[in-house]
C-alpha positions as CSV (number, residue, x, y, z in Angstrom):
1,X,0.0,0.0,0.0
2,X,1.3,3.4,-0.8
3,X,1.7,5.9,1.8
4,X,2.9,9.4,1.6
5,X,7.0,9.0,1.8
6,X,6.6,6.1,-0.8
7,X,6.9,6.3,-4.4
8,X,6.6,3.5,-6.9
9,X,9.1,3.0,-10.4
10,X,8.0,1.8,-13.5
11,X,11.2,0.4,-14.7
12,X,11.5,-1.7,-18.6
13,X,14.3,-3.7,-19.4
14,X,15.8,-5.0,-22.6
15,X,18.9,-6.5,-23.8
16,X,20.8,-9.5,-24.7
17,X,19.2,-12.6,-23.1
18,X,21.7,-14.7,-20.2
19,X,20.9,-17.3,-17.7
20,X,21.3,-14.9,-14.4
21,X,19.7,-11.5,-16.1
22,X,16.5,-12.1,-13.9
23,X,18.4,-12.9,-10.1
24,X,20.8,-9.5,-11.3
25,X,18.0,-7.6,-11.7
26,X,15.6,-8.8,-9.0
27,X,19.3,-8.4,-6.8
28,X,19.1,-4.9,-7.7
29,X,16.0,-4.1,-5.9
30,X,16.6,-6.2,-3.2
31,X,19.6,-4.3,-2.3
32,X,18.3,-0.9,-2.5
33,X,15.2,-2.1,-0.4
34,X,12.4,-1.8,-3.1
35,X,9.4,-4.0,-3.1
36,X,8.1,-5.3,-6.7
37,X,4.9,-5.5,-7.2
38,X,4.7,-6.2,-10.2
39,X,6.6,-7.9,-12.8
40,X,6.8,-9.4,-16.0
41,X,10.3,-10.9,-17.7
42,X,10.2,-12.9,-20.5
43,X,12.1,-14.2,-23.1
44,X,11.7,-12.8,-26.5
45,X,13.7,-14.9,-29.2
46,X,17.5,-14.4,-27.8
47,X,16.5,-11.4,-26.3
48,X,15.4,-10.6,-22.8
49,X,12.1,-8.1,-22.0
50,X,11.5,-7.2,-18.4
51,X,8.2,-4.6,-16.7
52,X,8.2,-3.9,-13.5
53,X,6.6,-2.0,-11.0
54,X,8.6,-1.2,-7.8
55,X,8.0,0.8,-4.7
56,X,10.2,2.3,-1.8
57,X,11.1,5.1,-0.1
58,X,12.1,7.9,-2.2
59,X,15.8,7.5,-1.1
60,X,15.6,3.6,-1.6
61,X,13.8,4.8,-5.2
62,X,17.0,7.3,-6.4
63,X,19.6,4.4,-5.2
64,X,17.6,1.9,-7.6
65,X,17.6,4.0,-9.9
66,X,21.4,4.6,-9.9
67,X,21.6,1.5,-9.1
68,X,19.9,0.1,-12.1
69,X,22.2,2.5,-14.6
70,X,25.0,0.5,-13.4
71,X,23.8,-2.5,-14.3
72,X,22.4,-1.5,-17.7
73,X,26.5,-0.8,-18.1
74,X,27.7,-3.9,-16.7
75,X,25.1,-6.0,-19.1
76,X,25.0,-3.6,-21.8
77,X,21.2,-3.3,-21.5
78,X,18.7,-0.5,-22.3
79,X,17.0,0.1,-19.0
80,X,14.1,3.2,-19.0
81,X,12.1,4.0,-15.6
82,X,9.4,6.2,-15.1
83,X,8.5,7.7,-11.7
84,X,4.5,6.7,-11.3
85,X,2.1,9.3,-10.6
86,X,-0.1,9.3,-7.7
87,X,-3.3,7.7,-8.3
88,X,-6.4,9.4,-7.6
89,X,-9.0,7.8,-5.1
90,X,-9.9,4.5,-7.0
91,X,-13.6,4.5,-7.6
92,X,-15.2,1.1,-6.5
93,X,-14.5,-1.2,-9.6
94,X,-17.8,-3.4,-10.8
95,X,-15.8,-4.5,-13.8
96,X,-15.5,-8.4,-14.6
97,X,-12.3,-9.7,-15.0
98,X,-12.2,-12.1,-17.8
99,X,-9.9,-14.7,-20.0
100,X,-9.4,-14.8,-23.4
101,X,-7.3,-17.7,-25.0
102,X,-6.6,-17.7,-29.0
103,X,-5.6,-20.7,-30.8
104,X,-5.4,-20.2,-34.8
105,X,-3.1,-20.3,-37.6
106,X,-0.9,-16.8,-37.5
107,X,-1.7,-14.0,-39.5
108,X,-0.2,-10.6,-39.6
109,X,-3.2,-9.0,-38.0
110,X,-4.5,-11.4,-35.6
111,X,-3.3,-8.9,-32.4
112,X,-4.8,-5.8,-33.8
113,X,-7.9,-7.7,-34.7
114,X,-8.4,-9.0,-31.3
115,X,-7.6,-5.6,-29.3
116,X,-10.1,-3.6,-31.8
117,X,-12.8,-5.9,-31.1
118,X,-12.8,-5.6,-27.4
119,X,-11.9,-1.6,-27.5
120,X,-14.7,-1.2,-30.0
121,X,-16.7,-2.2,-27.2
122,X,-15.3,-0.3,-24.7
123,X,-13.7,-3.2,-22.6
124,X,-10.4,-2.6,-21.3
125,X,-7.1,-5.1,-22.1
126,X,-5.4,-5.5,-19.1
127,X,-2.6,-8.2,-20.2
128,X,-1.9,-9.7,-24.1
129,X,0.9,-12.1,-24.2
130,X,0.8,-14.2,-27.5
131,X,3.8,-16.4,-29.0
132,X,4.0,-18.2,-32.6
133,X,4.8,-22.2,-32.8
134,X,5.1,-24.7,-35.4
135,X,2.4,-27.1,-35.9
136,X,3.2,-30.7,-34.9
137,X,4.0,-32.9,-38.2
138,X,3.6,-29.8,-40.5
139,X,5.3,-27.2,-39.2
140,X,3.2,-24.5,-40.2
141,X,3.1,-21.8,-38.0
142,X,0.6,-21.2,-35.7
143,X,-0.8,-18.4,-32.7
144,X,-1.4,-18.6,-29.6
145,X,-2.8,-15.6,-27.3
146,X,-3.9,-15.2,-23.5
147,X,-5.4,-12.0,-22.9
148,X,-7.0,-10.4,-19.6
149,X,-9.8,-7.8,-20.4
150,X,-12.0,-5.9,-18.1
151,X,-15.4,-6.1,-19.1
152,X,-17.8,-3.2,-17.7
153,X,-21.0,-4.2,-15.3
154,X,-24.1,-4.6,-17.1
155,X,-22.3,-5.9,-19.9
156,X,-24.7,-9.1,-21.4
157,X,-22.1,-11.6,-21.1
158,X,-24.4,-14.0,-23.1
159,X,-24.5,-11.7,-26.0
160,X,-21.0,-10.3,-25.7
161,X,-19.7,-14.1,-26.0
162,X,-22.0,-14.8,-29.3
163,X,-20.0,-11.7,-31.0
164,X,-16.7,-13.1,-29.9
165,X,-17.4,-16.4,-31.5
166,X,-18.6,-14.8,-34.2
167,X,-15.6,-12.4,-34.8
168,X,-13.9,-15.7,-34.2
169,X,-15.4,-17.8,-36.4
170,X,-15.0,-15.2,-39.2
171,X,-11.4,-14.7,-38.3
172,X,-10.9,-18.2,-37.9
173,X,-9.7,-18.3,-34.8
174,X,-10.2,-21.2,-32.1
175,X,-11.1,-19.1,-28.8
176,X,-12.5,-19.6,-25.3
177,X,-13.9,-16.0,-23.2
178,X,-14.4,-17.4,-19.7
179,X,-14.1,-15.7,-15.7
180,X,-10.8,-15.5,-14.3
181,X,-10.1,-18.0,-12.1
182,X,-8.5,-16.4,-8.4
C-alpha cells in the first residue's frame, strides 16, 4: 500500500538474453530495499524483456535508480524508468475480469484484430501475451494468445460471447472467453 514517503518506479528492461539476467536484476532491488509489485520478464527470441513495478522510499527509489544505470552498463542493456504518478482515489471497480485464449493459424493481423474488437466495445485489455509455434508434423506456424480484459458491469455476457465467436469464427480463430479464475 502506498503511503505518503513512498513512491513507486515503472522500470522496462531489454537487452541481450543470459541465464542470471533475472536474479541480477531482482538483486538490484533487493539491495536498495524496493518491493516489486509487479513484474513481467520474459524471453523474446534471444533477447530478454523485463516490466516492472517497484515501490520504496524515495531514497531507496534514487539508489535503484542509480543502481539500475550500473547494471544496464555492466550488461550492456537499455533500461528506461518512469517515476508513477499518484493515483487518484480508485472508484469502487464493478468490472469483470475475464480470459481470453486464442488458438489459430498466425496472421499478420490477428493482435490488432483481437484488441479492436474488445476496445470497439469499450472493454479494457489489461494483459496480451501471445507467442507463434510450429504445428506438430507440418510445421506450419501457428498463434497462440492469453489476454485479460476488463469487461464493464451490465455488460450481457451471453450476447458479448455470441460476438466473440462470431468475430472468431470469421477470423478463424479457435477461442475460449471465460471468468478469471482467483
Amino acid at each position: 500500500m502506498r503511503t505518503p514517503t513512498t513512491m513507486q518506479l515503472v522500470v522496462t528492461v531489454l537487452g541481450v538474453n543470459r541465464p542470471d539476467l533475472v536474479v541480477e536484476l531482482t538483486r538490484a532491488f533487493k539491495d536498495c530495499k524496493c518491493m516489486i509489485l509487479e513484474s513481467r520478464m520474459t524471453e523474446l527470441g534471444n533477447e530478454f524483456a523485463a516490466h516492472l513495478l517497484a515501490e520504496g522510499n524515495w531514497n531507496h527509489i534514487v539508489r535503484l535508480e542509480n543502481s539500475l544505470e550500473s547494471l544496464a552498463t555492466r550488461y550492456s542493456l537499455k533500461i528506461a524508468t518512469l517515476r508513477a504518478q499518484e493515483r487518484e482515489e480508485p472508484q469502487e471497480d464493478t468490472s469483470l475480469p475475464y480470459a481470453v485464449d486464442i488458438y489459430a493459424t498466425d496472421q499478420i493481423n490477428n493482435i490488432h484484430d483481437l484488441g479492436n474488437f474488445f476496445t470497439e466495445r469499450g472493454i479494457d485489455i489489461l494483459d496480451l501475451s501471445s507467442s507463434r509455434y510450429p504445428a506438430p508434423f507440418t510445421g506450419s506456424p501457428l498463434f497462440l494468445a492469453h489476454i485479460i480484459v476488463k469487461i464493464p458491469a451490465g455488460t450481457r455476457i451471453v450476447s458479448l460471447r455470441d460476438e466473440f465467436l462470431d468475430f472468431c469464427d470469421q477470423m478463424n480463430l479457435d477461442a475460449i472467453l471465460e471468468p478469471v479464475k482467483r
